[in-house]
N, C-alpha and C positions, 0 to 999 in steps of 0.2 A: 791283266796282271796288275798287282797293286803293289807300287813301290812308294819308299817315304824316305826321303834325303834328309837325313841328319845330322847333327853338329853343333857346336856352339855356335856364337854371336862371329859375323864376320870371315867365316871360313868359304863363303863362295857358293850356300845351298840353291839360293833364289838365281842367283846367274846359270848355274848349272842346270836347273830345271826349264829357265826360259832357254837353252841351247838345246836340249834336250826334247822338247816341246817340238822344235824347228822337223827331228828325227821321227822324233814318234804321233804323226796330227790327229791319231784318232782317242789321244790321253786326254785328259781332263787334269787340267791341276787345281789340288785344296790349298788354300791357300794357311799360313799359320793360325794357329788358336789367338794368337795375338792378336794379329792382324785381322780377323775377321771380328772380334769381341771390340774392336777400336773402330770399324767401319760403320757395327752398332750402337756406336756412343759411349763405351765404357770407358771409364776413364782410370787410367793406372796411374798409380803411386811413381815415381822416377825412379824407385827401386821398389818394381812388384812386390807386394808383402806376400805371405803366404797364400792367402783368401785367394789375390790373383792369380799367384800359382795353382791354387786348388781347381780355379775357373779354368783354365786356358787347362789343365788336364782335363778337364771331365769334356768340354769341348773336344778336345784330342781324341780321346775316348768314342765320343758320340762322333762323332767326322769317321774315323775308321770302322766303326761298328756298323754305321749305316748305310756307307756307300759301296757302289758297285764299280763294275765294268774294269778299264783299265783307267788308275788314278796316280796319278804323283802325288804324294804327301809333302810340303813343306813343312818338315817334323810329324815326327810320330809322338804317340805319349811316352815314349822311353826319353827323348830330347826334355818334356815337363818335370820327369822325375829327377835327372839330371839338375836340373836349376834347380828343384824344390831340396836335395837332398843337398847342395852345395852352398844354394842361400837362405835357406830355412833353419837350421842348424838351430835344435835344442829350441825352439818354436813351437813346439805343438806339431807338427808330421809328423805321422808315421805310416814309412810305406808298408807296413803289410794289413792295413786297412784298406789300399787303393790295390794291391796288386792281382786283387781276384777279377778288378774292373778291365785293368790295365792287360794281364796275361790275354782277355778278352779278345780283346782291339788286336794287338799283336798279334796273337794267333791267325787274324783276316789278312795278313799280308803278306807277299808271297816275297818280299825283297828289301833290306835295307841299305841305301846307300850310303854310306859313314864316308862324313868329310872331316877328317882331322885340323886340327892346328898344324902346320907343317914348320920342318928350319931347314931353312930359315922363315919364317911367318911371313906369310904373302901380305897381311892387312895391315893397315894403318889404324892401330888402336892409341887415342891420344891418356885416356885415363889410366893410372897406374892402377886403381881398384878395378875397373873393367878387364883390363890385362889380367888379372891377377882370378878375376871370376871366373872369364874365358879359358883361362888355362884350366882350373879346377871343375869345369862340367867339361871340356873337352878327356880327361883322364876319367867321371866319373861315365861320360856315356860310352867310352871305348871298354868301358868293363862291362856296361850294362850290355851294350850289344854287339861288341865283339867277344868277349868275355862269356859271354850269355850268362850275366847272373842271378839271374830266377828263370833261369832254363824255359824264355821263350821260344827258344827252336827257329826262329826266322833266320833266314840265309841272310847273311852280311857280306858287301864286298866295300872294302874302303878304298877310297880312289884317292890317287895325289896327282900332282903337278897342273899344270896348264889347265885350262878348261877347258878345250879341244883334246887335249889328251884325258881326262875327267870325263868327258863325254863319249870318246870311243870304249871308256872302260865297260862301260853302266852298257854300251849300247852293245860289245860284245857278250855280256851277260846274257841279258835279256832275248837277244834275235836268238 
């Protein structure tokens, strides 16, 4: 099974996978587009410009396209479009250049787990522009894929509360 835990910044996806991990030991987790483009030296702007968003999608893209077996996703490419469509704005994106890539990727996965912003907000966000980003890709990816707004068709289950409680959700799903 291929599931991909998504969300904005700070919603609990990487704690929730490594508990999740403890459940399921014959998963493999991908780690984020981020994170792996930074492990190979790239260096991002403090506020991604588009280009980097462009990279950590096509990334995202090639990570779900390619891989097998059963995988955890820390983000999918629905999660890049979300930033690029929240902090790109009148930049030069345009998603229906990337969506034929992106339906692609999606379509390989058999599960998404949407981790909301919750209220009251579990995280400790100190910048009022991050707060403010966070809120707007958390609304743009609950349309994206709860919403299914270009009619990916992958199954959604969004979890809340506790992480122990987050973790029986995903795991009742799934078994």
């Amino acid at each position: 099974m291929r599931i991909a835990v998504s969300g904005a910044h700070r919603t609990g996806k990487t704690t929730l996978i490594e508990e999740l991990l403890r459940f399921l030991p014959t998963y493999v987790t991908i780690d984020e587009p981020y994170r792996l483009l930074e492990e190979e030296g790239y260096e991002f702007a403090e506020m991604p410009s588009r280009e980097d968003f462009e990279l950590q999608l096509q990334r995202s893209i090639d990570l779900v396209v390619e891989g097998e077996g059963d995988q955890i996703f820390d983000r999918c490419p629905a999660d890049i479009l979300a930033y690029l469509i929240t902090s790109c704005e009148g930049e030069g994106f345009t998603v229906k250049d990337w969506l034929p890539q992106v339906r692609t990727a999606m379509e390989r996965l058999d599960l998404i787990v949407f981790v909301a912003v919750e209220q009251p907000d579990r995280a400790t966000v100190s910048a009022p522009d991050s707060l403010e980003l966070r809120r707007r890709v958390d609304e743009e990816l609950r349309d994206i894929v709860l919403g299914d707004r270009w009619e990916f068709g992958v199954e959604t289950l969004e979890v809340a509360g506790p992480t122990a409680a987050r973790v029986r959700q995903v795991l009742a799903r799934v078994r």
